[in-house]
Steps between C-alpha positions, in 0.01 A plus 500: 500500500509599846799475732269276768396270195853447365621441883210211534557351185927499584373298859315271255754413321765486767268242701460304255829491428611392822263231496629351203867527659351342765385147305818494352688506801331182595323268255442269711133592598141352428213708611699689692669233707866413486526173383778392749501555891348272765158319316219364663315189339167532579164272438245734377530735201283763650848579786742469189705816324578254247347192315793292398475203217800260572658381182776307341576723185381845392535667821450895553679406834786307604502418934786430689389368865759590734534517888617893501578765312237502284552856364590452126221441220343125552661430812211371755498433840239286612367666824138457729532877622562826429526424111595750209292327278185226542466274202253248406577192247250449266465254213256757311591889445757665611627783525904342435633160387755418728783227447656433843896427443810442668706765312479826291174607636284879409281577221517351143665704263 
């Protein structure tokens, strides 16, 4: 093996690495998207990151609507501009069942 193959395949490895580090660090993602933050509720699926399904029990997703600080996992702030996230409500499929609550919100464990 070649020094410029073992150097490529040790960039692999580290980048991948990284990556993983990376979705540890924060969990709190779907598709990309962090699932707290200032969130749009929009009318058309076709302008949505997400597809929400808004349940009562067997949540992936527990929401928190709050004025501000909307920076921890399932905290939401309802906003009509300049939003982290767009979601649309759907009664069909979703991409996340979400269980809006007045306490202990983030992701199911």
């Amino acid at each position: 093996m070649n020094i410029k193959t073992l150097l490529l395949l040790l960039l692999v490895a580290f980048i991948a690495s990284a990556s993983d580090l990376k979705a540890q660090e924060n969990p709190c993602l779907h598709k990309e998207h962090n699932l707290y933050g200032k969130v749009r509720f929009v009318e058309y699926a076709s302008s949505a990151d997400i597809k929400i399904k808004v349940v009562e029990a067997h949540e992936d997703l527990r929401v928190k609507l709050v004025e501000s600080f909307a920076n921890k996992c399932g905290l939401w702030q309802a906003v009509d501009s300049f939003p982290d996230l767009k979601v649309y409500i759907t009664p069909f499929e979703a991409d996340l069942k979400v269980k809006f609550v007045s306490s202990f919100p983030g992701l199911r464990k």
